[in-house]
C-alpha positions in Angstrom: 32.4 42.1 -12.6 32.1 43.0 -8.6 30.7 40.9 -6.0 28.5 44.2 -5.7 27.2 44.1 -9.0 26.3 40.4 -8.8 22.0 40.1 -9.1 20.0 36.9 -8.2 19.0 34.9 -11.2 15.3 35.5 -9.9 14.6 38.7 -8.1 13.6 38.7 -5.0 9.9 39.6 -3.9 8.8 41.9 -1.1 7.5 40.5 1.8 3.6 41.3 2.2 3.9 43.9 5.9 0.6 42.9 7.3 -1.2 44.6 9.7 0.4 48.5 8.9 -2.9 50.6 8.3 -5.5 50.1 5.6 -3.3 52.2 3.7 -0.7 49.5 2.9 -3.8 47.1 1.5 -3.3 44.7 4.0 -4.7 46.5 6.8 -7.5 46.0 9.7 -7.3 42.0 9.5 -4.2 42.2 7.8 -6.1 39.2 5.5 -7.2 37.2 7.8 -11.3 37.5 7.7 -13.0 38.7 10.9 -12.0 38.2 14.9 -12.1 34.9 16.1 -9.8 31.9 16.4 -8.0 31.3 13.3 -7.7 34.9 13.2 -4.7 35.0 16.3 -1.5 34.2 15.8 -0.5 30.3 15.6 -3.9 28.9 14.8 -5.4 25.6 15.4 -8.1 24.1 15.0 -8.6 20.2 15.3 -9.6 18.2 12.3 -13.8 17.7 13.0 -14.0 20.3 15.8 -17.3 21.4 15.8 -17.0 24.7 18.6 -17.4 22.7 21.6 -20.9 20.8 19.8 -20.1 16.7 20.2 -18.1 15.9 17.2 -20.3 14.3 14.6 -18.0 11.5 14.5 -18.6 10.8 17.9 -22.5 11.1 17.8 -23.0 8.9 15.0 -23.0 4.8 16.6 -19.7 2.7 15.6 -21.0 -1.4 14.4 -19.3 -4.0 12.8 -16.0 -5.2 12.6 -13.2 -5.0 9.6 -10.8 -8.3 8.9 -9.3 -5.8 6.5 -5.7 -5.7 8.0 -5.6 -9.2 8.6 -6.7 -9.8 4.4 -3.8 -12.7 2.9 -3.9 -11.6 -0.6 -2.7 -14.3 -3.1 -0.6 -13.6 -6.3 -2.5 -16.0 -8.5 -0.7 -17.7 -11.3 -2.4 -20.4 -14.2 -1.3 -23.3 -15.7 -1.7 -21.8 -19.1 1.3 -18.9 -18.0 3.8 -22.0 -16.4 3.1 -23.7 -19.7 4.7 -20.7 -21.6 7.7 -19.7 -19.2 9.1 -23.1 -17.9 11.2 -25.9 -19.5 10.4 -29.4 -18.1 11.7 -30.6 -15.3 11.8 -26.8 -13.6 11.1 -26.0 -9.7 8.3 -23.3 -9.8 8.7 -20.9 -6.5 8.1 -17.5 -5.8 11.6 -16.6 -7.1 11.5 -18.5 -10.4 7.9 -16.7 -10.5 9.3 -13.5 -10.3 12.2 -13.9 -13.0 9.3 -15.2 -15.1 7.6 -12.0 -14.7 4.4 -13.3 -14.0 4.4 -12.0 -10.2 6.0 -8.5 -9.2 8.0 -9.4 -5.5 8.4 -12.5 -3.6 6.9 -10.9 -0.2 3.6 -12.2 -1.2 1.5 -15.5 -1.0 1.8 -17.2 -4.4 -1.4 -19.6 -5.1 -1.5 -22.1 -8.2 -4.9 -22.3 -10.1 -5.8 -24.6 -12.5 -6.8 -22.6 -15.7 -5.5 -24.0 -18.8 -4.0 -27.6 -20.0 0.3 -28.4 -18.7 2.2 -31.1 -21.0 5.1 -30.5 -19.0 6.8 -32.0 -15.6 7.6 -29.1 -13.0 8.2 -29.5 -9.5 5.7 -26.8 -7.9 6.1 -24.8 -4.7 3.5 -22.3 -3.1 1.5 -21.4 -0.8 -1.8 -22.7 -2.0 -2.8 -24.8 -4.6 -5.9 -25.9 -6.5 -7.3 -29.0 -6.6 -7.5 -29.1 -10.3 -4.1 -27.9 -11.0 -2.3 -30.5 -7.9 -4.3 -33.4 -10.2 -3.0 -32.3 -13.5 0.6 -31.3 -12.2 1.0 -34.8 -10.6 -0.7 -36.8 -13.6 2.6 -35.5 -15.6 4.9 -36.5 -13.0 5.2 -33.4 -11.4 5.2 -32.5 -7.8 3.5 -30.1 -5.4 5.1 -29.1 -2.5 3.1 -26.5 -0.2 5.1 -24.0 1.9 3.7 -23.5 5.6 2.0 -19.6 6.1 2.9 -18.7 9.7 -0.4 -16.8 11.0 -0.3 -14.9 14.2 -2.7 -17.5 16.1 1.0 -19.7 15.6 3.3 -16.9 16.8 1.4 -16.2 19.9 0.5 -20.0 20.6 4.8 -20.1 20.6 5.3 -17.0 22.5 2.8 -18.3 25.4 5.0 -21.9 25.7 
């Protein structure tokens, strides 16, 4: 075998020549429609553009206001599932949590509820944590320790000193 007789594992395709004559199929507007923008070369039109018209994005009035980025979304975690996955006498955090496998990453808040009966001592510490399950942790023995969430009001009151 010759480097001349080598062929591509997939042949290759003819490129379409637009624009040569209606003879060649892709003549006239060479498959592009009619005249107009998007007919030229390098087209672009803006997402919403409307031909000059006022957007209707910018007609219609804007209201109301969204917390949504400032959301603190809790992983929530029962008695009933520390029960089943800790001996007595364990310290429950966001690490121990994850190795338990009953939260996926330690980035977010962790919050304790009170679902479910405990029969065992555990020292607990996260974020937030229920009335009902600090009362039946500590009637064991146990403690409840609550780690400090940092919110921006704190940052900036610090920046500003």
């Amino acid at each position: 075998m010759k480097l001349h007789e080598l062929s591509p594992v997939v042949a290759k395709k003819d490129r379409k020549r637009i624009g040569r004559g209606n003879a060649s199929g892709q003549g006239k507007t060479a498959g592009k429609g009619s005249n107009g923008q998007k007919s030229r070369s390098g087209p672009y039109v803006p997402f919403g553009f409307e031909g000059g018209q006022m957007p209707l994005i910018k007609r219609v009035p804007k209201r109301g206001f969204s917390n949504y980025p400032f959301k603190e979304a809790y992983n929530i975690v029962n008695l009933v599932d520390l029960e089943d996955r800790f001996e007595i006498g364990a310290t429950v955090n966001a690490e121990t949590l994850v190795e338990a496998g009953l939260i996926k990453n330690t980035r977010g808040l962790v919050k304790i509820l009170g679902n479910g009966e405990i029969t065992k001592k555990l020292t607990v510490v996260a974020h937030k944590v229920s009335e009902s399950a600090k009362a039946k942790i500590e009637a064991l023995g146990g403690t409840v320790e609550l780690v400090e969430v940092k919110t921006f009001a704190d940052v900036a009151g610090n920046a500003k000193k």
